[in-house]
TIGUNU-435127 format. One record per atom (N, C-alpha, C): residue number from 1; atom name; x, y, z. Coordinates in pm, whole numbers, plus 50000, padded with zeros to 5 digits. Each point is the difference from the previous one (the first is absolute). Layout:
BEGIN
     i   at      xx      yy      zz
   NUM   CA       X       Y       Z
...
REM end
This chain:
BEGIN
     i   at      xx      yy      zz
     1    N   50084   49880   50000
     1   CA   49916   50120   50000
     1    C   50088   50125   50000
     2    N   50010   50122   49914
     2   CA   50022   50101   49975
     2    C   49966   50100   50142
     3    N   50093   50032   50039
     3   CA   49992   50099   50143
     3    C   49982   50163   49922
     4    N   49871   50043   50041
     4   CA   50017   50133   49942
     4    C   50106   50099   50019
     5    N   50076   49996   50079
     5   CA   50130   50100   50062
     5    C   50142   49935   49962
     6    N   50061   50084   50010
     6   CA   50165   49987   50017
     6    C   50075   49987   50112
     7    N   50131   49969   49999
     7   CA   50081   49983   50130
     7    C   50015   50109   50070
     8    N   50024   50087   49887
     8   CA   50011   50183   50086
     8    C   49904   50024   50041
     9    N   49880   50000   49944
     9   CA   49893   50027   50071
     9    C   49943   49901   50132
    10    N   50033   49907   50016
    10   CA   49979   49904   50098
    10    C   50088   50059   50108
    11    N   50110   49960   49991
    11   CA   50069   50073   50122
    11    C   50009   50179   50001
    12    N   49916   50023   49918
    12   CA   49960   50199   50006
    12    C   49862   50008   50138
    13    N   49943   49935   49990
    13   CA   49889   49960   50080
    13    C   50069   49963   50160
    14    N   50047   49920   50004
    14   CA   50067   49962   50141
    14    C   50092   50183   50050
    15    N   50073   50031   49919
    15   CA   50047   50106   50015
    15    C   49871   50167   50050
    16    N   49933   49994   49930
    16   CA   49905   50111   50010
    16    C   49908   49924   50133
    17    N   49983   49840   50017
    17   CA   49952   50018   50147
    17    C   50019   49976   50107
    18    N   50214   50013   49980
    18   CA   50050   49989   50144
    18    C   49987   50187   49997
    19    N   50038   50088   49944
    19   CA   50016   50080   50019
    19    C   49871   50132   50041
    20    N   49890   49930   49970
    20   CA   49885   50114   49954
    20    C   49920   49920   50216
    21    N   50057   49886   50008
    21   CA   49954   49912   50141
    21    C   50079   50021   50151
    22    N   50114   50053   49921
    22   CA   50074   50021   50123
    22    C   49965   50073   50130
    23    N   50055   50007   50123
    23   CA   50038   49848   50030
    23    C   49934   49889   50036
    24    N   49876   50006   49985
    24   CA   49859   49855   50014
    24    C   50080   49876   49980
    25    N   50077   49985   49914
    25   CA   50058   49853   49950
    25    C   50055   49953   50114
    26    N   50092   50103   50068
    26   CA   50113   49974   50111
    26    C   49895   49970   50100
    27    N   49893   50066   49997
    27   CA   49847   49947   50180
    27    C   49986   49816   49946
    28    N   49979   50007   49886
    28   CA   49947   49852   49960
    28    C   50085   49926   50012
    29    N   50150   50027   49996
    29   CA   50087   49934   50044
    29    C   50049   49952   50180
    30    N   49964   50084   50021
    30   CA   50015   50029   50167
    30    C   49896   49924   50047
    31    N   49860   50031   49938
    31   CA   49899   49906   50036
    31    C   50016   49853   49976
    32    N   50098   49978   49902
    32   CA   50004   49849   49942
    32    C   50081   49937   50120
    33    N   50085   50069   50068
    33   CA   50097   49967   50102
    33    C   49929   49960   50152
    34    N   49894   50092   50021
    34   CA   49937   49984   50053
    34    C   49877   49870   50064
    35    N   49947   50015   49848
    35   CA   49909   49859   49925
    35    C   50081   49851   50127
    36    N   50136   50058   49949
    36   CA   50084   49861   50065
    36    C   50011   49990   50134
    37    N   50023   50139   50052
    37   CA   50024   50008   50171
    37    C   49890   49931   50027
    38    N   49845   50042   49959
    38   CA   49881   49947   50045
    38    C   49996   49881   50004
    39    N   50046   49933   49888
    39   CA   49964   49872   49996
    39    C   50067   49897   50111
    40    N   50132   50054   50026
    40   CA   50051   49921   50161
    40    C   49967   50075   50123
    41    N   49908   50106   49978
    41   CA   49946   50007   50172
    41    C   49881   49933   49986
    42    N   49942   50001   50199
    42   CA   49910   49922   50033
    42    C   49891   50061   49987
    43    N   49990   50156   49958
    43   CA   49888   50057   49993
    43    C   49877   49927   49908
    44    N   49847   50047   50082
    44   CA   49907   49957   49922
    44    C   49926   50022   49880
    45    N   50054   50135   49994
    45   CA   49993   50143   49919
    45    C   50043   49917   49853
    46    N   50194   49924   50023
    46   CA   50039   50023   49918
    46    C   49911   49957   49831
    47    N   49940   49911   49989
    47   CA   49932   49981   49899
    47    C   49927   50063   49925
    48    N   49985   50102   50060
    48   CA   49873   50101   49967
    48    C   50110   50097   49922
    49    N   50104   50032   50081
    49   CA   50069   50059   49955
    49    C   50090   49985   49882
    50    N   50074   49891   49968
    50   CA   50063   49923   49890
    50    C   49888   50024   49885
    51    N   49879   49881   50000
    51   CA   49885   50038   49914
    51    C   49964   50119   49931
    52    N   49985   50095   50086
    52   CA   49952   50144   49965
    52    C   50126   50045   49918
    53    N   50147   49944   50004
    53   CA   50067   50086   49943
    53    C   49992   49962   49858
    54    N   50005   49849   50001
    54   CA   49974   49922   49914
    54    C   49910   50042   49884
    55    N   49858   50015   50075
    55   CA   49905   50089   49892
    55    C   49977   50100   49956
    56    N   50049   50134   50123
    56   CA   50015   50158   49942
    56    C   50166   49971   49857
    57    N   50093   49872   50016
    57   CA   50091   50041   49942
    57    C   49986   49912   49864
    58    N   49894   49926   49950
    58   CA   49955   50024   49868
    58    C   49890   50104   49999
    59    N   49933   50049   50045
    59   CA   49903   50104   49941
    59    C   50097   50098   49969
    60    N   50143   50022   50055
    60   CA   50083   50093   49969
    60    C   50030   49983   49853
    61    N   50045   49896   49930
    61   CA   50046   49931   49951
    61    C   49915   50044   49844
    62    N   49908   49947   50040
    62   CA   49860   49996   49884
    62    C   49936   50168   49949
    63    N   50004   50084   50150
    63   CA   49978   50149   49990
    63    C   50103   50081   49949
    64    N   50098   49971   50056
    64   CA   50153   50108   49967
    64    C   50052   49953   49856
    65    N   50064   49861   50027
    65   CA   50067   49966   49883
    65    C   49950   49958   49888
    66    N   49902   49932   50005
    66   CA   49926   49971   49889
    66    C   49903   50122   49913
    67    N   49944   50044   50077
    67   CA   49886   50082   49963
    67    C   50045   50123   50022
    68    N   50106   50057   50031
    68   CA   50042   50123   49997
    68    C   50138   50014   49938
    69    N   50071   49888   49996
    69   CA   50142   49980   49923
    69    C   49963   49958   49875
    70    N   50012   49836   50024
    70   CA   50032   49903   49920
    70    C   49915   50020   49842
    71    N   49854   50071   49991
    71   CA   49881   50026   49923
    71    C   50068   50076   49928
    72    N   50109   50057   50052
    72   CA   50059   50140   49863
    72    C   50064   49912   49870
    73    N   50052   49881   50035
    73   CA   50060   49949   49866
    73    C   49950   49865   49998
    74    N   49851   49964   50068
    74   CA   49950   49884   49984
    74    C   49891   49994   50043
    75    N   49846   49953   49886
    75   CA   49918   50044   50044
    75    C   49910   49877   50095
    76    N   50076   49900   50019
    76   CA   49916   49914   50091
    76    C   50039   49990   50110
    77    N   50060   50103   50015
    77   CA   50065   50061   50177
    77    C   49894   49982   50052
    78    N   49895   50085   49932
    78   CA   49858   50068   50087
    78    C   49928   49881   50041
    79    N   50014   49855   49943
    79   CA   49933   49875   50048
    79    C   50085   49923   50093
    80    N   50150   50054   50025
    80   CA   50090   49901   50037
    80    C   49935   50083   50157
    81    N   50009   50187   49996
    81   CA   49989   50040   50108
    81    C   49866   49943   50091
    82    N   49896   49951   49868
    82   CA   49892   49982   50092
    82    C   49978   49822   50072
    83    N   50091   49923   49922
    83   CA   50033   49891   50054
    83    C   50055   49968   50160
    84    N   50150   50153   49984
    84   CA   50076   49960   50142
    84    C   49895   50122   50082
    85    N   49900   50064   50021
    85   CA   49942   50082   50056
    85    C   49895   49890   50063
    86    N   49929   49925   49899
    86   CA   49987   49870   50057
    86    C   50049   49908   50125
    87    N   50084   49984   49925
    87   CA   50100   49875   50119
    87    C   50007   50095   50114
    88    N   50009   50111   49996
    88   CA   50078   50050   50142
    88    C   49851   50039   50075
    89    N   49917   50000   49937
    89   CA   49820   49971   50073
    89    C   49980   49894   50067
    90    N   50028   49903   49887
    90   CA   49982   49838   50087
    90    C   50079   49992   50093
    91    N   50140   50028   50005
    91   CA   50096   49979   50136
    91    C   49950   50066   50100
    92    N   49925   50137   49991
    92   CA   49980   50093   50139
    92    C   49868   49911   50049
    93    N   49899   49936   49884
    93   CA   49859   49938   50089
    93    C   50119   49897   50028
    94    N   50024   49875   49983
    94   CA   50015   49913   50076
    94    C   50122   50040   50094
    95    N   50015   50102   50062
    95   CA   50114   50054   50097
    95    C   49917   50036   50091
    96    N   49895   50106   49946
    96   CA   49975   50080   50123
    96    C   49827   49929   50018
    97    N   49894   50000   49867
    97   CA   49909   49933   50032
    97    C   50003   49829   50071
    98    N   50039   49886   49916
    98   CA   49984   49898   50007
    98    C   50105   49930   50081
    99    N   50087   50044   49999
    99   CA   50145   49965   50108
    99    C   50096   49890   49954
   100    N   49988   50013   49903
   100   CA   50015   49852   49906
   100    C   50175   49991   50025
   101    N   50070   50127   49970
   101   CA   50153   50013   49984
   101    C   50076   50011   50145
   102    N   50059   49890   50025
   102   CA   50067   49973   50094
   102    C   50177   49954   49977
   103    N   50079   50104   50095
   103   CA   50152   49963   49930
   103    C   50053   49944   50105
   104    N   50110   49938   49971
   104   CA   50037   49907   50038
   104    C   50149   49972   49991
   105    N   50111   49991   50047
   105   CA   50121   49924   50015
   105    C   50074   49902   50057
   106    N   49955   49835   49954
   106   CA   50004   49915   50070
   106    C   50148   49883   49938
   107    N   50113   50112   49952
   107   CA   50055   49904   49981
   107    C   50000   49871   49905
   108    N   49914   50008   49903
   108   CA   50005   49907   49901
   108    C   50009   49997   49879
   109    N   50033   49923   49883
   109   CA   50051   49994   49925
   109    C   49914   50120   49871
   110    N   49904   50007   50035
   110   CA   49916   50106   49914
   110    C   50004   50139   50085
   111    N   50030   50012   50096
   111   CA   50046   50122   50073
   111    C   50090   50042   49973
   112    N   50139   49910   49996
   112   CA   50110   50046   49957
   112    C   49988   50080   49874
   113    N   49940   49932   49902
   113   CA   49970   50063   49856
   113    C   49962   50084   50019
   114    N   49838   50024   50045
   114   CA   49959   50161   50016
   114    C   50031   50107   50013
   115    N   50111   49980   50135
   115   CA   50086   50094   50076
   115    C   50068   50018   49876
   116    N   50088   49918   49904
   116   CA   50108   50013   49939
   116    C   49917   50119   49872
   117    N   49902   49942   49979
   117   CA   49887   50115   49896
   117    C   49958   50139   50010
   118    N   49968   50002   50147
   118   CA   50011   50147   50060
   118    C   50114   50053   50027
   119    N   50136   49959   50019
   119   CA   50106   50079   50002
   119    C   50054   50032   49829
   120    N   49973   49875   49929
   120   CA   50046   50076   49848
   120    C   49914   50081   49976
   121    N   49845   50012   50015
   121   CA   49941   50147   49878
   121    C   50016   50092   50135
   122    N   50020   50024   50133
   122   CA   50039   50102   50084
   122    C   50191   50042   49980
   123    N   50044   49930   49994
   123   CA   50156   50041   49976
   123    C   50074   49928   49880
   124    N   50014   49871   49976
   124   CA   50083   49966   49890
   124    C   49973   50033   49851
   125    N   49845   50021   49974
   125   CA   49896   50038   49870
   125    C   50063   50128   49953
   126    N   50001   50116   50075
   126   CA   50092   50166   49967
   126    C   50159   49978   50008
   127    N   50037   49906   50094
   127   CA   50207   50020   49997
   127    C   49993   49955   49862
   128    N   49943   49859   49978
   128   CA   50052   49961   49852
   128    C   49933   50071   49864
   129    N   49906   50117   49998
   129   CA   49938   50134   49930
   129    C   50134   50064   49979
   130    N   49988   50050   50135
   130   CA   50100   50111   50017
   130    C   50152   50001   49917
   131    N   50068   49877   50005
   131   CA   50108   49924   49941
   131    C   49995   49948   49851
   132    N   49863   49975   49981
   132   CA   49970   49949   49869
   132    C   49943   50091   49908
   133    N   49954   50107   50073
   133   CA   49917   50082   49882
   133    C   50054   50152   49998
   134    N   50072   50010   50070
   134   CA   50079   50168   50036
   134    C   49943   50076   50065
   135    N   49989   50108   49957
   135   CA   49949   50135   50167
   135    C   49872   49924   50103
   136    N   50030   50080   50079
   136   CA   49885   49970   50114
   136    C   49921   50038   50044
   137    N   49943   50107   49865
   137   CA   49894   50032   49987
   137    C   49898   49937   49925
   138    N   50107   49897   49923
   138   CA   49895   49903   49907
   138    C   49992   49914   50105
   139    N   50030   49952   50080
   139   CA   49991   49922   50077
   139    C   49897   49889   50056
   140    N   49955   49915   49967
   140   CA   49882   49903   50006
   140    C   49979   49988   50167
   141    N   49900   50034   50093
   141   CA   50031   49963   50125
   141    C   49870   49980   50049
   142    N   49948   49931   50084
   142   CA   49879   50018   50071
   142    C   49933   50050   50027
   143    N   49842   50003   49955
   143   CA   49927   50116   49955
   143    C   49955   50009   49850
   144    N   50103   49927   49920
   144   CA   49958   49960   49884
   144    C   49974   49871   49946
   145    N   49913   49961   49938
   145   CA   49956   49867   50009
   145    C   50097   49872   50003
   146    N   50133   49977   49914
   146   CA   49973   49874   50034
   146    C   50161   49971   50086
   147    N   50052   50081   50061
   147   CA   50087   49959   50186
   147    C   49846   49967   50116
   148    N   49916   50091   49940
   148   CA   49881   50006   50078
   148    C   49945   49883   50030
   149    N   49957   49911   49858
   149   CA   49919   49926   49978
   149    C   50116   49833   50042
   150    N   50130   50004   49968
   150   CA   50068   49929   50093
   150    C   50009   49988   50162
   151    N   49986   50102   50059
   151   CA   49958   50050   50116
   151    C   49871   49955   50050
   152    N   49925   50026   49951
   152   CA   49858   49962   50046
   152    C   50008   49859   49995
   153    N   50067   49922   49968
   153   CA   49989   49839   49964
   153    C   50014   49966   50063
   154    N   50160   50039   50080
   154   CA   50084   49972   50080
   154    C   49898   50015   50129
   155    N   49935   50112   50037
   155   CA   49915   49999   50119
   155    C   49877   49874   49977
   156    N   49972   50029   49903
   156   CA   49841   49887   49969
   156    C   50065   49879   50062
   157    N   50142   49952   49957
   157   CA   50025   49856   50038
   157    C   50000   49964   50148
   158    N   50021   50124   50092
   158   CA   50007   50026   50137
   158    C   49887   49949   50057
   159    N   49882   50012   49927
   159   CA   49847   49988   50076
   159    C   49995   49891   50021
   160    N   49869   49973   50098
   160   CA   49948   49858   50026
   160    C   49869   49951   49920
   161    N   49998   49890   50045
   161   CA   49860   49907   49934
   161    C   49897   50077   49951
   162    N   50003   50133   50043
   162   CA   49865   50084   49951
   162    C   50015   50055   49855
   163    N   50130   49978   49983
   163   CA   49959   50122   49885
   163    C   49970   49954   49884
   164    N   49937   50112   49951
   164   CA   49893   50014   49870
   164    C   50078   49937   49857
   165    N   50002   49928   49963
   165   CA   50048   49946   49850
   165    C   50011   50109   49897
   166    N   49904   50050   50002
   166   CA   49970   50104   49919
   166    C   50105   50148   49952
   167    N   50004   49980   50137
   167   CA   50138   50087   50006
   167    C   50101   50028   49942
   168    N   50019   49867   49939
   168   CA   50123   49998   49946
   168    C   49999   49988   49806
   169    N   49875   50069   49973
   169   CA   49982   49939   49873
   169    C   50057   50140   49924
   170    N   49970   50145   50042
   170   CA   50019   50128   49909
   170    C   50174   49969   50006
   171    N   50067   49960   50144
   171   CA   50145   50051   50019
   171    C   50078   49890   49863
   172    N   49924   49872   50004
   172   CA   50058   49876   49928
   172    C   49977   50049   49846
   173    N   49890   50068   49972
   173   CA   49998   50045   49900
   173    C   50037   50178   49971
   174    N   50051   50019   50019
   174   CA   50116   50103   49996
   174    C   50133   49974   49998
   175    N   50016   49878   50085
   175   CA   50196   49929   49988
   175    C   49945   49943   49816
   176    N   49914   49975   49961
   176   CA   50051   49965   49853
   176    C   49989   50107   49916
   177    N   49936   50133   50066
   177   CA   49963   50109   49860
   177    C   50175   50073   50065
   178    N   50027   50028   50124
   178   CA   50136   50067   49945
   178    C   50147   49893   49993
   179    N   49961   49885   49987
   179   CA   50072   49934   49929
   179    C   50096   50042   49859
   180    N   49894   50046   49952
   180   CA   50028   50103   49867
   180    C   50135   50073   50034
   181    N   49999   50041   50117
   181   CA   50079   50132   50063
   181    C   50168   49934   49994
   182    N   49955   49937   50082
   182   CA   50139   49908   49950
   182    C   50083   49934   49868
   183    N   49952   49963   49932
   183   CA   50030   49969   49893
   183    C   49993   50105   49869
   184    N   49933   50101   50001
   184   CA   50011   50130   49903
   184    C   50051   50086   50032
   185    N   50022   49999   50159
   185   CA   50068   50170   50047
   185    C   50129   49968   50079
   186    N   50046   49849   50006
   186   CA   50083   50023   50052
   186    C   49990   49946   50173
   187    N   49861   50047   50078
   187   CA   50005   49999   50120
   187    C   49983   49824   50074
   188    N   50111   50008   49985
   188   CA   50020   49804   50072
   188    C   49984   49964   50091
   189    N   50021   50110   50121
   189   CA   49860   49976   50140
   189    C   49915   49930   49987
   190    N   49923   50038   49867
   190   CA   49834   50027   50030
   190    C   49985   49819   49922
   191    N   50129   49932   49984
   191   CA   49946   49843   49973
   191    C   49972   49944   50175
   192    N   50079   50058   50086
   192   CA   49918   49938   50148
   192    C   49867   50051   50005
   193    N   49933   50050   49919
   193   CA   49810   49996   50033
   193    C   50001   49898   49951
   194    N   50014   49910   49861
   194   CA   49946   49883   50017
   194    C   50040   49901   50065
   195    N   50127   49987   50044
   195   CA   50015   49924   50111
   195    C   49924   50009   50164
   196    N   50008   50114   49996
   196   CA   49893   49996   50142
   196    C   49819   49987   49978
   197    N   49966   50053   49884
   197   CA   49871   49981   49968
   197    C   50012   49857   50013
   198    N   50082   49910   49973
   198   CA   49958   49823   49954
   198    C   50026   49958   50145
   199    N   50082   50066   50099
   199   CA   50080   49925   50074
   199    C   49854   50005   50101
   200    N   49961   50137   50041
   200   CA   49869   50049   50046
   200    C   49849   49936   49958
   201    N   50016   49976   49887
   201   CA   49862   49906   49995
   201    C   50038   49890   50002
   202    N   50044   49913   50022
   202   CA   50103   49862   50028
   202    C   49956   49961   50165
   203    N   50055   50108   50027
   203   CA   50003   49958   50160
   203    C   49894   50049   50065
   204    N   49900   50121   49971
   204   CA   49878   50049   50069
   204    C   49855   49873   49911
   205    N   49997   49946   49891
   205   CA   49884   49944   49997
   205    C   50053   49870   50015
   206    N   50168   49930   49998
   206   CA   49996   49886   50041
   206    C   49951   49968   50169
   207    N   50018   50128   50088
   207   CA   49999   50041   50146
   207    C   49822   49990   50036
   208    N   49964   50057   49920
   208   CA   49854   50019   50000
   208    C   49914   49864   49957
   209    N   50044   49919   49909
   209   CA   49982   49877   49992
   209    C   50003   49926   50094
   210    N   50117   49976   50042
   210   CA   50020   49941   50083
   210    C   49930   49947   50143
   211    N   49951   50181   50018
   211   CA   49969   50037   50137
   211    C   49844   49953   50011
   212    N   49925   49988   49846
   212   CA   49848   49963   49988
   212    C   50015   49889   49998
   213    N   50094   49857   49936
   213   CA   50046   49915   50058
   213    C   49976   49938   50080
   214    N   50049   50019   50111
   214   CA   50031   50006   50126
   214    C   49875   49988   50079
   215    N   49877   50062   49949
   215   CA   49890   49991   50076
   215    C   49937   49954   49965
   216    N   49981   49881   49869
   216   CA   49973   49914   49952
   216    C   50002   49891   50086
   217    N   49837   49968   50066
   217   CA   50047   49862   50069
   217    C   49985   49850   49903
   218    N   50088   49935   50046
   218   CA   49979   49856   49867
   218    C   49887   49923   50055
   219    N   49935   49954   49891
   219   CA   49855   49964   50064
   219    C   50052   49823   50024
   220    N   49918   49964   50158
   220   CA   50058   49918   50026
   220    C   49894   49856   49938
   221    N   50070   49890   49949
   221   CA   49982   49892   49934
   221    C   49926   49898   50102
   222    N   49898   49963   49991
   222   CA   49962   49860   50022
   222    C   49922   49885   49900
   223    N   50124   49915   50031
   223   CA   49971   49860   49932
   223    C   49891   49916   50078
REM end
């Protein structure tokens, strides 16, 4: 498929909205740091809190960059914005209405991953930008969809038995639309979205399986 834009213009866009955002990027970053403190205290709060950032930080995503950036040299921004404006709806009901999102660090082998998901689109996603693509004002960093959308994975994998399947369908389908990104522009980060999109639905509906499973009683036999 034919990308309506160019490379200059692709990374012209990242440039015009670190600079026109400043310093918001650096709060979303601080908040992303944060996201983490929460998640190893005992507070009861913390979920509410993680969640909420979770969902105000695609509506960011979908409002700012898409629909106020990205629409200048592509016109299905305006559907991409109303997609992640979406997702970051569904994350705040099942956070703050339904209670569904619960985090978690228990040490296991899909934790490890997560954690490892949220530290690349919070810190390793921009060092290797920064190094790979020149100034640091073009700079790819959190806040823009897809360190973001690695990020969010990385937390989703954190949750317990509750969470929503569903969840994970806009982020999984976004690791294949900026797939593109990688392979036409250069940005080789952005091949860990499909690794965490697969790794993330792998382990949350094999988990969720499992767990309905489980309460399956075997019906007992008489001969």
């Amino acid at each position: 498929m034919k990308i309506p834009f160019t490379t200059e213009q692709f990374f012209n866009i990242f440039g015009n909205y670190n600079l026109t955002v400043f310093p918001v990027q650096i709060i979303i970053l601080i908040l992303g740091f944060a996201g983490l403190f929460f998640l190893h205290s005992r507070e009861t709060y913390r979920n509410k809190i993680i969640g909420s950032y979770l969902g105000l930080l695609w509506i960011w995503m979908g409002v700012v960059y898409h629909i106020s950036f990205f629409s200048k040299i592509n016109e299905a921004a305006s559907v991409f914005g109303g997609i992640f404006i979406l997702q970051g709806i569904l994350i705040l009901l099942n956070t703050i209405i339904h209670d569904k999102l619960t985090f978690t660090f228990e040490s296991k082998a899909k934790d490890y991953l997560g954690y490892f998901f949220i530290l690349f689109g919070l810190i390793i996603y921009p060092i290797i930008g920064y190094y790979a693509e020149g100034p640091i004002s073009r700079t790819i960093s959190l806040g823009l969809p897809c360190p973001s959308t690695i990020f969010t994975l990385g937390f989703f994998m954190l949750t317990n038995d509750k969470f929503p399947k569903y969840l994970l369908i806009i982020p999984t389908l976004w690791a294949f639309a900026g797939l593109s990104a990688a392979i036409q522009f250069g940005v080789y980060q952005d091949f860990m979205l499909i690794f965490a999109a697969l790794i993330a639905n792998i382990f949350l509906i094999k988990k969720k399986d499992l767990n309905l499973y489980k309460h399956v009683k075997p019906h007992t036999r008489y001969n």
